[in-house]
C-alpha positions in Angstrom: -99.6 29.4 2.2 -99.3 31.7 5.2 -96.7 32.3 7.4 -96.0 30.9 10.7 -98.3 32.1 13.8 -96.8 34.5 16.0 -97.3 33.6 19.8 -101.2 33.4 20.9 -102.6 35.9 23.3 -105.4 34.8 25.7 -108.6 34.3 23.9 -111.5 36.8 24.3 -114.5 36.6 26.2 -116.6 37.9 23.5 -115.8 34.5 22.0 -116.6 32.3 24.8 -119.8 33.2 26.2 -122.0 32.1 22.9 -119.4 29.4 22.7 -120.2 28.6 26.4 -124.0 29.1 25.4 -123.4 27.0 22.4 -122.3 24.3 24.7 -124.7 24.1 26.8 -127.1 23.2 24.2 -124.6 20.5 22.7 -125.2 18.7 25.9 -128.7 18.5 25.2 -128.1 17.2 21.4 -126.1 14.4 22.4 -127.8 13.1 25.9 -131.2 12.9 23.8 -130.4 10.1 21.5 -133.5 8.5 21.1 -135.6 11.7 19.6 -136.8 10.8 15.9 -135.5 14.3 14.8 -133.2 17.3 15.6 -134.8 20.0 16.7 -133.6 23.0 15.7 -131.8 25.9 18.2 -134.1 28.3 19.1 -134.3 31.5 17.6 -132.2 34.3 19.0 -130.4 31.4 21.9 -127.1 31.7 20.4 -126.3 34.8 19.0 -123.7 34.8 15.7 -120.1 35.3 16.9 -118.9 38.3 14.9 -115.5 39.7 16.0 -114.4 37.4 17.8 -111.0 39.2 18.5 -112.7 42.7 18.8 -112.2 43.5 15.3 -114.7 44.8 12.6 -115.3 42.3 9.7 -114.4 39.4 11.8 -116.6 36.1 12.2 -116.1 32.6 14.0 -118.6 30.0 12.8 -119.1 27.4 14.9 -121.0 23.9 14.5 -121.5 20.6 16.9 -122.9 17.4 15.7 -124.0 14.1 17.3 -124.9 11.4 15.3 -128.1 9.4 15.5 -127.7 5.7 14.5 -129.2 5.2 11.1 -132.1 2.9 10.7 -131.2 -0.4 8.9 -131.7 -0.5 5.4 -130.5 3.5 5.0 -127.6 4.3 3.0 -127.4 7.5 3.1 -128.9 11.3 2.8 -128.9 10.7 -1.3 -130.8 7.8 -1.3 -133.2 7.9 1.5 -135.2 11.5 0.9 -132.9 12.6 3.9 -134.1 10.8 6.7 -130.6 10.6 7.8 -131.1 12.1 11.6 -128.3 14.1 12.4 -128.8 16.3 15.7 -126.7 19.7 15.4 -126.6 22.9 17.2 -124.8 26.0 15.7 -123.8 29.7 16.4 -126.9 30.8 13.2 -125.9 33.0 10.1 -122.6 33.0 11.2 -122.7 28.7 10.6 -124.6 29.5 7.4 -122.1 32.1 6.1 -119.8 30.3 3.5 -115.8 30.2 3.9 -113.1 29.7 2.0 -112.2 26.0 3.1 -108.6 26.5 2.7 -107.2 22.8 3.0 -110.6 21.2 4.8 -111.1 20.6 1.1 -108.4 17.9 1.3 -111.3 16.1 3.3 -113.7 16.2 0.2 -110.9 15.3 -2.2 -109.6 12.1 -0.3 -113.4 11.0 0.5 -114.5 11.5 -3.4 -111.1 9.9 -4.7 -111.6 6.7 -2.2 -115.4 6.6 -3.2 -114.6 6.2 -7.0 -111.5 4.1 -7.1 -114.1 1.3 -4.5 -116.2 2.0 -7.6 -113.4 1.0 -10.2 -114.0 4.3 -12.0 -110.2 5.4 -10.9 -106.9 3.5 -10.1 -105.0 4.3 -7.5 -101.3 3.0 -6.2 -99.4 2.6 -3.5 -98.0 5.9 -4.1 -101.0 7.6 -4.4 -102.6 6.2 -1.1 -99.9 7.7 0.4 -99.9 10.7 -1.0 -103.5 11.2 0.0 -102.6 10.6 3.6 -99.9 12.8 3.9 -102.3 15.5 2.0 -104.8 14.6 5.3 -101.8 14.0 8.1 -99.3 16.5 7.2 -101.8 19.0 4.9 -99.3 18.0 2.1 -100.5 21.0 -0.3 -98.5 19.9 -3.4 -100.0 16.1 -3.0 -103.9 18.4 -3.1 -102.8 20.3 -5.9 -101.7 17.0 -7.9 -105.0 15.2 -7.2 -107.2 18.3 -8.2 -105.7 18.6 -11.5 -105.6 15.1 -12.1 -109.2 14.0 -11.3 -111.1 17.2 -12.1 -111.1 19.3 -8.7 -114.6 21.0 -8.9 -116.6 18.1 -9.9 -115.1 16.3 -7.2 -116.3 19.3 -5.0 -119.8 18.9 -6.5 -120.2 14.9 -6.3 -119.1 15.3 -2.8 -121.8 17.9 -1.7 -124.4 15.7 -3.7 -123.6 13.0 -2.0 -123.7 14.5 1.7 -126.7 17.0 1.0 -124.0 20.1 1.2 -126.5 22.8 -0.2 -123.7 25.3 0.8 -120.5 24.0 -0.6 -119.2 24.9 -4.4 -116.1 24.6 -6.1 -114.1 27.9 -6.4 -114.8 30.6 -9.1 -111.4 30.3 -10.4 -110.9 26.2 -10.8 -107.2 26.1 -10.3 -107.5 27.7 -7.0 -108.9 24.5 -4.5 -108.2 26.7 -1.2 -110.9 28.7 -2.6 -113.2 26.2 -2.8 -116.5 27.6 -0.1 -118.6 25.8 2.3 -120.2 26.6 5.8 -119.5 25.1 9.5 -123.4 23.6 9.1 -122.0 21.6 5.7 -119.0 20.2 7.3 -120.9 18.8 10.5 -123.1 16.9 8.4 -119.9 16.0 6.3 -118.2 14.2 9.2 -121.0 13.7 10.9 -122.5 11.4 7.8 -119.2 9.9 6.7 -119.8 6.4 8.4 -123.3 6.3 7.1 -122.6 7.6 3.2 -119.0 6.6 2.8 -118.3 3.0 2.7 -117.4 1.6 6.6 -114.0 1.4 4.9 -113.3 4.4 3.1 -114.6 6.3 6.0 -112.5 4.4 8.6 -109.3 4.8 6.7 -110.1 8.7 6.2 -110.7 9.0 9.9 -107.6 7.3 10.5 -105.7 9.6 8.5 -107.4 12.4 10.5 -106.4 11.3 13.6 -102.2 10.6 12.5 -102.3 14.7 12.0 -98.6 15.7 12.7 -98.0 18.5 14.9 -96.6 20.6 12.4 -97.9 20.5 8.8 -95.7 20.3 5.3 -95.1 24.0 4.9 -93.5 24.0 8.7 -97.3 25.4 10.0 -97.6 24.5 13.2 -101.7 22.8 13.7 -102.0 22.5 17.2 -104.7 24.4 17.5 -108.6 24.6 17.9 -110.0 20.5 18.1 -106.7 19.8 17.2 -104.6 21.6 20.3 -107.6 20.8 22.7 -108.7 17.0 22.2 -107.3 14.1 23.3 -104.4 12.5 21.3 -105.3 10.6 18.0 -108.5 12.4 17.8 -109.6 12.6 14.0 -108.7 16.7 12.9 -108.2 18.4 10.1 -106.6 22.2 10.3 -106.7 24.7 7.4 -105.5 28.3 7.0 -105.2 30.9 4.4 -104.0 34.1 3.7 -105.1 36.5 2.2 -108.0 36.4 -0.1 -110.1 39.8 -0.5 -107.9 40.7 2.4 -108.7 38.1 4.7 -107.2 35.8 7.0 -109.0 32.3 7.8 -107.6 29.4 10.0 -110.2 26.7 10.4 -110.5 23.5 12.5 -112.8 20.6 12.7 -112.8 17.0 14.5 -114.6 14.0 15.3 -114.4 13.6 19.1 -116.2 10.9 20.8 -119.6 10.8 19.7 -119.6 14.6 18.4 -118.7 16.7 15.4 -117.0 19.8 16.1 -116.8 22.5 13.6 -114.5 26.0 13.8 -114.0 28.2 11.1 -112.8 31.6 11.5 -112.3 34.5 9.2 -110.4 37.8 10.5 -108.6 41.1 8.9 -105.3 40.4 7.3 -104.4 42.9 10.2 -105.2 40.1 13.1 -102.1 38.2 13.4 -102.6 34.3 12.8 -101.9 34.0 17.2 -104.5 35.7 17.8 -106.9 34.0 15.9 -105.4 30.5 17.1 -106.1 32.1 20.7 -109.9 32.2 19.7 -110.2 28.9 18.0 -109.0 27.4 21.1 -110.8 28.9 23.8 -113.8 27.9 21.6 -113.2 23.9 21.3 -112.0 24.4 25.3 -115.9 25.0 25.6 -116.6 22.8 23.2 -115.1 19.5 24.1 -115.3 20.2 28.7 -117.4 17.8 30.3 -121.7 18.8 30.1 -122.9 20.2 33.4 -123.6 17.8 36.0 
């Protein structure tokens, strides 16, 4: 796991004005609830976000959600043909690009785990229900590691995307690596965005509650205040990942459930960028993200 994050510099403005654009059309997702469908963005409206910090090879993916209340009688995107309604706006390829999840796998692992022992295909203790929040709360990686080899990591990946519709998220190519497991800031909105509707009400509220008990400073002594998670009021549901350094990268990821909205953040940067200055990015992008819509 990486090292700790040097002090952040102020975030750039290349960042913030798609992000600012980005939010603009959030408030137009959310204050239309009683549309049938999402439209999508318009072509060309928000432009991708690549270097964000000013540096070549560098992206920040960003995706907002808000839910639509499912019909009665729907289940979920598996069962119903996909007439879930989920209204989303995102920054384009950049939100289509898939990422190294780094721990926001932890999220598929404790969903697909809580899904199969409510179907009494697994057991699982005291312990390991605690071991599964503190892999959630603290980002325990050792408590991840167990569970993947235990309950067969990459299937758990695939039954998970299956489940949600995640055309964009695979296990890793080499299986006993789960931080390399990929997916894409458009999968995870629908992820959390869904979980109330495909999870059981249960499973999902005790994942979500687990989410929002994140501890400032993770296991490994990383401190997560950052992105949703540095920006959003307390006991928002967040989950934080980071990761260094695959093919020479550097990724540091955040995602939450605020209020009626899904916000998604996932960053990849040279190993050169220090891990403060991509923090500074992620947070001036939720900063748009989660201030009040224009009156």
């Amino acid at each position: 796991m990486p090292s700790r994050p040097v002090p952040a510099r102020p975030p750039s403005y290349r960042v913030l004005v798609p992000v600012l654009l980005l939010a603009l059309l959030l408030a137009q997702v959310l204050l239309e609830p009683r549309r049938a469908a999402a439209a999508p963005p318009a072509p060309g409206l928000l432009a991708p976000v690549v270097g964000p910090l000013g540096a070549p090879g560098g992206t920040l993916a960003v995706a907002v959600a808000g839910l639509v209340p499912v019909a009665p009688g729907l289940t979920g995107p598996g069962a119903t043909g996909g007439r879930l309604v989920l209204r989303t706006a995102d920054n384009g390829p950049a939100a289509a690009r898939p990422l190294p999840t780094a721990s926001l796998v932890k999220l598929f692992l404790a969903e697909d785990l809580l899904h199969r022992a409510r179907a009494g295909t697994v057991t699982l203790g005291e312990r390991d229900r605690r071991l599964l929040q503190d892999m959630i709360s603290a980002s325990n990686d050792p408590a991840a590691s167990q569970f993947w080899d235990r309950f067969g990591g990459p299937q758990m990946v695939r039954d998970v995307a299956a489940r949600y519709g995640l055309r964009d998220t695979a296990p890793p190519d080499d299986p006993s690596q789960w931080g390399e497991t990929t997916t894409t800031a458009r999968d995870l909105a629908r992820f959390l965005g869904t979980l109330r509707q495909v999870a059981d009400p249960e499973d999902a509220a005790t994942l979500l509650s687990w989410m929002s008990a994140t501890t400032p400073v993770a296991a490994d002594g990383f401190d997560q205040r950052f992105g949703v998670f540095g920006t959003a009021p307390p006991a928002t549901a967040v989950k934080q990942g980071w990761m260094c350094c695959l093919s020479g990268q550097r990724h540091l990821h955040s995602v939450g459930v605020v209020g009626n909205r899904v916000v998604v953040l996932l960053s990849e940067v040279p190993r050169s960028v220090s891990y403060g200055r991509a923090r500074a990015a992620l947070d001036g992008a939720a900063a748009a993200l989660l201030s009040p819509p224009p009156g």
